[in-house]
N, C-alpha and C positions, 0 to 999 in steps of 0.2 A: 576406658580403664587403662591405664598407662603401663600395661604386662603388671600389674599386680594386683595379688589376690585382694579380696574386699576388709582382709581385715589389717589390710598396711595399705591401705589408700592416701594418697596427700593430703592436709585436709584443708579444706576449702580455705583462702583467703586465709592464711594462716601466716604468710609474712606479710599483708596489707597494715600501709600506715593507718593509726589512727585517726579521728575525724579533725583532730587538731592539727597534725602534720598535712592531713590530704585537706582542708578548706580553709587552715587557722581559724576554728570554731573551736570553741571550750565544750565541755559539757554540759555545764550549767547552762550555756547560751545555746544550747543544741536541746535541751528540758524544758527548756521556755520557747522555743519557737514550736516547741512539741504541744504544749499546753495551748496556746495563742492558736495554733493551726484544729487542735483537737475542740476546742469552743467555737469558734468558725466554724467547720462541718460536722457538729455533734457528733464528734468519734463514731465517724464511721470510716472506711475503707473506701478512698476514691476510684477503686477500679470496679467493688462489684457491690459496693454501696453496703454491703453490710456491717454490722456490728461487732466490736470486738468478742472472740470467744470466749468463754468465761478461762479458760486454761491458757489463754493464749491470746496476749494484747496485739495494738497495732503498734507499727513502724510508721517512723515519720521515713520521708521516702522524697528527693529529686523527683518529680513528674517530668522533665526535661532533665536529663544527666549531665551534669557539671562537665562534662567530657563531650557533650553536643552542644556546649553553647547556654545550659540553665544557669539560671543567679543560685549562688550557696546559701544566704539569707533572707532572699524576697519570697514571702509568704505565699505568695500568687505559684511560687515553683514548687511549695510542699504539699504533701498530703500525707494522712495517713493511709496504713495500704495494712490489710493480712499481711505476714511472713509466709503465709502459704496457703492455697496456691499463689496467690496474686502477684508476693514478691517475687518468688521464686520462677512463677513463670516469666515477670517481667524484666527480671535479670539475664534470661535467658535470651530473651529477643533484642535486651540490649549489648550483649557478649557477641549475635551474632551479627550483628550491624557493625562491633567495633572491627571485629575480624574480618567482614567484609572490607571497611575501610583501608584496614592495615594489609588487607591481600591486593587493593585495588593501587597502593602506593608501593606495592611489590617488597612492603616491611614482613619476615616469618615472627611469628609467634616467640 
């Protein structure tokens, strides 16, 4: 928590560019790899194989992070994934690989 109380938190990814600014992907073209990649693994979630919840869809989702090296539009790099836990664990494990890297290259945060 950054010294402040929980209800003036920063909020997450809140000045992150869009998906057009961060891959030049439109949305519509980010809708249809979603649909293409969701017919290919019968929407389900590639990390824990299950189902979308009824309250709560899946995310198309880098399986390799554009930031490690994955392709932005080759299908073979997408899946669908939960937003939680699965995303949310997996963003975590990939926040702390980056920060390792950027500790390892003696870059601060």
């Amino acid at each position: 928590m950054r010294g402040r109380c929980d209800e003036h938190q920063p909020i997450a990814w809140a000045n992150r560019p869009g998906k057009q600014e961060r891959y030049g992907i439109s949305s519509g073209e980010w809708r249809k790899l979603k649909r293409l990649v969701g017919r290919r693994d019968h929407d389900t979630c590639y990390v824990c194989g299950g189902e979308a919840d009824e309250d709560e869809g899946l995310e198309l989702d880098h399986i390799t992070p554009v930031a490690e090296g994955g392709a932005v539009r080759d299908p073979d790099n997408l899946g669908l994934i939960h937003p939680e836990p699965c995303h949310a664990d997996k963003s975590r494990r990939e926040a702390a690989r980056g920060n390792e890297r950027r500790h390892a290259r003696g870059v601060r945060p």
